[in-house]
Steps between C-alpha positions, in 0.01 A plus 500: 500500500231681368351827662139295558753221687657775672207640668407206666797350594481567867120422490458190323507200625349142413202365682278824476216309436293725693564779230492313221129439678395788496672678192311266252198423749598120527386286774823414729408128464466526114850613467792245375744685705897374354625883609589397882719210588310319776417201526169440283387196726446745725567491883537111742135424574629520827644803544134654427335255745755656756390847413152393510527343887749738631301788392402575843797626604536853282340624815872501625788706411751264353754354692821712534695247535434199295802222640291223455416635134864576415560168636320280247630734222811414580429154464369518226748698315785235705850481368570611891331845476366564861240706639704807577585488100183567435260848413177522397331756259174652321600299218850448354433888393562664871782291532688636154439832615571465859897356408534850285410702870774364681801620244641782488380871438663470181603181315450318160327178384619249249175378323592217269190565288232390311372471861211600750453872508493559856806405538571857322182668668641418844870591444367841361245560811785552741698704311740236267638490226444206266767316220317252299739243343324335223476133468606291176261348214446193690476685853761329682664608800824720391672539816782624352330806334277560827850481717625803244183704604593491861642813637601629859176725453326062485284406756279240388394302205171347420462182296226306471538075485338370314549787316153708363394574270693176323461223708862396502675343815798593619754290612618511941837504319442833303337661808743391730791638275334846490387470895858438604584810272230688673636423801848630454335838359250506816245531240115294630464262230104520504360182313124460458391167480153496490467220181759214642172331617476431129848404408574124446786530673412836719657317834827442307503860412413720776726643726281594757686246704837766489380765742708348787781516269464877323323800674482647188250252360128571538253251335130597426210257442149490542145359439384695195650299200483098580218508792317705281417720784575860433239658622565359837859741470726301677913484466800398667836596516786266595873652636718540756351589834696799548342636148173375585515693827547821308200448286280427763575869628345665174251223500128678485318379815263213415553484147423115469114434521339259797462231237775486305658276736248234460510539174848454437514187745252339351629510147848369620348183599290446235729228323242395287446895333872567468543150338258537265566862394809369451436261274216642316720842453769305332276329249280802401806676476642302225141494303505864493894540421460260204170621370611909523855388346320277187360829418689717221674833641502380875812361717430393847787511723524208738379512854442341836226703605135524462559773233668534110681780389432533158625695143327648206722394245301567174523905542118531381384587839625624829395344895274815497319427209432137560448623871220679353401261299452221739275733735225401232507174595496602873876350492745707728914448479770678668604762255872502545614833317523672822754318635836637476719287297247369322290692160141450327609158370466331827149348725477276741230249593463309802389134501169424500207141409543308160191677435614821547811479304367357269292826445801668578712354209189493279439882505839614487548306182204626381586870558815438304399301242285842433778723552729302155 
């Protein structure tokens, strides 16, 4: 990793199109924003029509005690989870850090990694100590060498599924071999799941529906990445009752905003917006992935996801440089040489129109075509 990498590793992350705004003085709607994977549709028409007529009620603190709420996220999430399975959080964000508070004084986390950097940032806030194991070529799960990480000093381990910044699924199988593992260890197997939304076969994958089964096993989702909503910062954890019990008691007081709720509601039972980003997610996806890979000294690993990992194969220029580069053409990517596990060979883009891929693939071949 190189030392300009290294300084913002725990700053950067995708999506700050409000920086790249105002850093080169470009209008936030003139911006082709690939750098943040969420959903580029945009939010369920009617989970803004929900803000818009239940606006009236930020004059109230929000409900304490959301049952009804926790109720029909449940539901939603089915495979038998039940209300009392069921947190809620600013975001999937306070719920990463909030598992982290309740180990502990002293412990270690097993990061499998390339992965999300709070994951890291959290363990370290409350005093642990963090093992990264790092991933193969192709990013599959390697239970086995994760198991070898594992100490008695193990209290938790974070993966993400589908995993980020690749887009690969992992299989119920895989998890469930390391969760049972977990288990034995009394080690919280913490899996975020915040892009199954977007997984063809997400349902088949999940194992949110194993909390009644493991009380190690704490599932995190949210709104951000396929209801395109992340500035209404709402997550969810899914576990055991008895661990959701001791979050709530280093819960923040009132941490989920008055409208999230109608928000989130809203967009679950919008069939017609999940079916279509769906579909139109899939096919855009595999425009991009075949016009970035027909390009010389690119591969594009596969994905189920609304982002592609990608790799500078030609050597001529680093993610930095074509980082850089694309900023001319107000393009911003996900610059991926700050992720541990991962070097200046790597971005990622997140799916986006025909139209704008098309400019996507059109520059970048461009910019490389000038760097032979």
């Amino acid at each position: 990793m190189s030392d300009k990498c290294k300084e913002r590793r725990f700053v950067s992350h995708g999506g700050d199109i409000w920086g790249f705004s105002r850093k080169y003085d470009v209008p936030l709607e003139d911006v082709l924003e690939f750098s943040g994977p969420i959903n580029f549709l945009g939010p369920s028409p009617k989970a803004v029509e929900a803000v818009k007529q239940c606006a009236k009620f930020i004059k109230f603190y929000p409900d304490p005690n959301p049952v009804e709420f926790k109720e029909k996220i449940a539901q939603y999430v089915g495979h038998g989870v039940e209300e009392e399975n069921i947190i809620l959080g600013n975001g999937s964000i306070e719920l990463i850090y909030a598992i982290t508070e309740i180990l502990p004084s002293t412990f270690n986390a097993v990061i499998p990694v390339p992965s999300f950097s709070e994951y890291e940032k959290a363990a370290l806030r409350v005093g642990g100590k963090v093992v990264f194991v790092q991933l193969p070529e192709d990013f599959a799960l390697d239970t086995e060498r994760i198991k070898k990480a594992v100490t008695n000093e193990t209290k938790i381990i974070c993966i993400c599924n589908p995993h980020s910044p690749s887009g690969t699924l992992y299989t119920k199988k895989s998890i469930l071999d390391l969760l049972q593992f977990s288990q034995k260890k009394d080690v919280v197997l913490s899996i975020d799941e915040n892009y199954i939304e977007f997984a063809e076969k997400g349902e088949d994958n999940t194992v949110a529906g194993l909390v009644k089964e493991y009380e190690n096993l704490f599932v995190i989702r949210s709104v951000t990445k396929f209801y395109g909503m992340a500035g209404i910062r709402f997550g969810y954890g899914v576990s055991t009752n008895k661990l959701v019990d001791k979050l709530e008691n280093v819960r923040l007081p009132w941490s989920i905003n008055g409208l999230a709720s109608f928000a989130t509601l809203a967009a679950f039972n919008d069939t017609e917006f999940i079916k279509n980003t769906k579909t139109i997610i899939a096919k855009e996806r595999a425009q991009l992935a075949k016009g970035l890979e027909e390009i010389e000294g690119l591969h594009v690993y596969p994905s189920v996801t609304n982002f592609l990992l990608v790799k500078i194969t030609n050597g001529k220029i680093n993610s930095t440089q074509l980082k850089e580069a694309l900023t001319k053409e107000k393009i911003l990517i996900r610059d991926c040489c700050t992720f541990i596990g991962l070097d200046d060979k790597y971005f990622r883009v997140t799916i986006r129109s025909t139209k704008d891929n098309q400019k996507l693939i059109e520059t970048i071949k461009q910019i490389l075509n000038d760097e032979k």
